[in-house]
N, C-alpha and C positions, 0 to 999 in steps of 0.2 A: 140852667142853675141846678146844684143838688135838690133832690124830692126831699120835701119835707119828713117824710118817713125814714132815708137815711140820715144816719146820725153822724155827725163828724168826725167822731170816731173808726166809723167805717169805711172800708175800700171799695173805691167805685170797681165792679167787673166790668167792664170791653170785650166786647166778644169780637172775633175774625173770622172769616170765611176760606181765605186762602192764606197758604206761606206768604207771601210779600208783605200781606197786610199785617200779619204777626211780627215781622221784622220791622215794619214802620213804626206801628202803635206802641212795644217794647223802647224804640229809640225816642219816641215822645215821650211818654209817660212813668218808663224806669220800672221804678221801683213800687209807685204813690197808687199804682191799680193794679187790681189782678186782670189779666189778660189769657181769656177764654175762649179757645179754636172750637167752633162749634160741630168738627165732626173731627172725629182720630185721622192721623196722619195718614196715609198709605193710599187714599183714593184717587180717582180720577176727577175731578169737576165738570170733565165733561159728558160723560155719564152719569155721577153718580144720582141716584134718586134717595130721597130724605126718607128718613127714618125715626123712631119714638122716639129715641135719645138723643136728635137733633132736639126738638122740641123741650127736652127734657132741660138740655145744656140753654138752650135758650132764653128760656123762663128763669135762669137764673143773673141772667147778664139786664144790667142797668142799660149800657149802648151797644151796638153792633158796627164795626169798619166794615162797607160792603164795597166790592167792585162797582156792582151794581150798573154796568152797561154788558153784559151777555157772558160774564165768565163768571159767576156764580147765581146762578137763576136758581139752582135746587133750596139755595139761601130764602132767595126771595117768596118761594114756596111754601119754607116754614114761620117765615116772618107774616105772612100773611094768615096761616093756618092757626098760629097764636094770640091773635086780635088783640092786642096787647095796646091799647092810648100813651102806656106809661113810657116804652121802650124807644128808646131815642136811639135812631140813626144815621150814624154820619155819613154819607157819598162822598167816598173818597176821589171819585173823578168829577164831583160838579165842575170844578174850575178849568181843569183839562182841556185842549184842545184835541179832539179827538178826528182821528183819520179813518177813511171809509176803509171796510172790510173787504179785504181780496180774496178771490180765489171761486172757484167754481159752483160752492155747494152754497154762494152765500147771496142771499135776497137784496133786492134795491135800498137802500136807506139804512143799512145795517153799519153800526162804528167796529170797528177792530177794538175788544176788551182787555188788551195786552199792555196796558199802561207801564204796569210794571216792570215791561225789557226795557222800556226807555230810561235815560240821565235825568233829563230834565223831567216826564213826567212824575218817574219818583221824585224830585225834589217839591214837584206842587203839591202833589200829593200829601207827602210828609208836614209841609207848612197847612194845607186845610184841615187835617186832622189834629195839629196840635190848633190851630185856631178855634174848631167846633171845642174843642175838650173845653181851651179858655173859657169858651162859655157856659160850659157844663158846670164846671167846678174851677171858677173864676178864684180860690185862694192858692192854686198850683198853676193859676194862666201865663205866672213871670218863670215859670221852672218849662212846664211845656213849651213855650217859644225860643227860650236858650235850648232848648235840648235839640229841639228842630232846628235850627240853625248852625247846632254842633254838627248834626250829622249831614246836612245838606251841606257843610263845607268841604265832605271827605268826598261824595260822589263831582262835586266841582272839581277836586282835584283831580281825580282821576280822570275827570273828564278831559281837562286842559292837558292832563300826562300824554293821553292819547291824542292830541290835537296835535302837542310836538312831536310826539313819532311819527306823525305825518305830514311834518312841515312841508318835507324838503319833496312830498309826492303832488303830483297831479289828479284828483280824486272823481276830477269830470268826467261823466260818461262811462265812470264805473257800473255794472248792469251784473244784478244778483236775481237768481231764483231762493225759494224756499220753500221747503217742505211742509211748513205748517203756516197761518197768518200770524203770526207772533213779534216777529222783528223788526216791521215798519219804523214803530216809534226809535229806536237807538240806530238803525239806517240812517232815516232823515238827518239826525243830527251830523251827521257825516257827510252831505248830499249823494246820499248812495239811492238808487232808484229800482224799486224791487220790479223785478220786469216779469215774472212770474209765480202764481204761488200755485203748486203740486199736487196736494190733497184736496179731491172732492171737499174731504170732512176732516178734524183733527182726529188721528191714529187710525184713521181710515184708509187703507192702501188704495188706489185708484185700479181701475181695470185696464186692462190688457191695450184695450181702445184708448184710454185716459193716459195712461203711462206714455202708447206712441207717439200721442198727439203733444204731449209735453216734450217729451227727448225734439219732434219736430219743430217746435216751439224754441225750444231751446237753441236749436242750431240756426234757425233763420233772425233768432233776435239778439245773436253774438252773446249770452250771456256766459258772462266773467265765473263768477263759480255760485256754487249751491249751497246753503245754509240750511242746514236740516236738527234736528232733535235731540239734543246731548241725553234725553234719560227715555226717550220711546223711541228704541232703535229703528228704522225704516229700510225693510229685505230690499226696497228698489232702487235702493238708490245706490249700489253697485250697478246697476246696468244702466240708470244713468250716465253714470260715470266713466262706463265704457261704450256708451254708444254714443255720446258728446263730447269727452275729454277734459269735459270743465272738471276744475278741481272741487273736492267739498269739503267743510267748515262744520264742525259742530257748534251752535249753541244752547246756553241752556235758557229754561223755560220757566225756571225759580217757580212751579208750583205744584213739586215732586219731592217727597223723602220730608226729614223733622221741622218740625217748628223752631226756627232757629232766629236767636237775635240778630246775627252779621248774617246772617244767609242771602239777604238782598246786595250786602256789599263782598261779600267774598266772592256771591257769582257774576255780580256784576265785572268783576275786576276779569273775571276771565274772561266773558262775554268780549268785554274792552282790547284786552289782548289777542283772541280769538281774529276780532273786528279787525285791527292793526296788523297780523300777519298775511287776512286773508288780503289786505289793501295793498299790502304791500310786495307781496308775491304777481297780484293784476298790474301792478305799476310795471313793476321787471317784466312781465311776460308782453305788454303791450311796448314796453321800450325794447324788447327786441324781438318785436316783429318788424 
């Protein structure tokens, strides 16, 4: 419920951690809250380490949208550092099914924090964040739940667009590397089965040793082509590419450049297409072999 200290007159602030989150919370709540990125655009979240003016922005937000499974830890940092009872935060992946984390650099029992590449997880997403709001500020709970079901019907469709441009293909036994752990979630929806992931660490190029042992990797476990980084370009993955012959796919990673309201659906749409051409070029090249 609203704090008896705000007045109803007032707008609740929602603070975000990342772009996707900005783009989700915008599509819940509109116009009825101001919606507050807790650090200026242009960083990395995986790096970045918190600073004053995190704090400073945060102390002014009523709630906070967090990842909150290992892609915004710096967050969790300052949300601790401000010992705040009053500050209500939503976990936008409680409800999530979340898939183990791949790749070399990553410990036993770790989930993949990439919710956001996927369809479906942005649509749970989207529904438990207008759900908590409803309870927040239960007089906009019938506006938050239509707004969230306006926009969960647009990645549906996109979804299903992309399901018929792949009707007429065979999608079994499709096998994808990637350059970062990021893609699982919008894979699976596809039964597409990531058979390797590249980097030790994310924007961490692999050594010399690391890089061989993948290109060998590559070639003894037939994989179809490589998905790597639309906005952190990656120097090895030209020699990938020539020293396996698999083709490579850019996707994007939607938690790079402005705070944008369509930003989860505009790059989603590409991701989708991206997804669709790389399927469909492995269909042809396995139908004539």
């Amino acid at each position: 419920m609203l704090s008896s200290s705000l007045s109803q007159a007032e707008k609740l602030t929602v603070g975000i951690t990342l772009q996707p989150y900005y783009s989700y919370v915008k599509a819940v709540v509109g116009d009825l809250v101001e919606v507050l990125p807790l650090v200026d655009e242009g960083f990395n979240p995986h790096n970045y380490q918190p600073q004053a003016n995190d704090l400073r922005r945060l102390n002014m937000m009523d709630v906070i949208v967090i990842n909150g499974i290992g892609h915004d830890d710096f967050a969790l940092k300052v949300i601790k550092a401000a010992n705040r009872d009053d500050l209500i935060i939503i976990k936008a992946n409680k409800d999530v099914p979340l898939l183990p984390a791949m790749g070399q650099s990553v410990g036993s029992g770790v989930v993949n924090p990439h919710t956001f590449v996927g369809v479906s997880t942005t649509i749970q997403k989207v529904y438990t964040i207008a759900n908590e709001m409803a309870k927040i500020d239960p007089d906009n709970a019938k506006q938050y739940r239509a707004n969230a079901r306006q926009y969960a019907l647009k990645f549906r469709k996109m979804k299903h667009q992309a399901m018929l441009a792949l009707s007429d293909i065979d999608t079994a036994g499709m096998k994808v590397a990637t350059t970062h752990n990021a893609y699982g979630y919008i894979l699976q929806e596809f039964g597409v089965e990531v058979s390797a992931v590249i980097e030790p660490a994310h924007g961490v190029e692999p050594s010399a040793s690391q890089l061989q042992e993948t290109i060998e990797k590559i070639r003894a476990s037939g994989i179809d082509v490589l998905f790597y980084e639309l906005n952190m370009p990656n120097r090895y993955v030209d020699t990938i590419e020539k020293e396996t012959g698999i083709k490579l796919y850019r996707f994007s990673h939607m938690t790079h450049g402005a705070y944008e309201e369509d930003k989860v659906e505009v790059e989603m749409r590409k991701n989708l297409n991206t997804l669709v051409e790389a399927m469909k070029f492995t269909a042809q090249q396995k139908g004539g072999a």
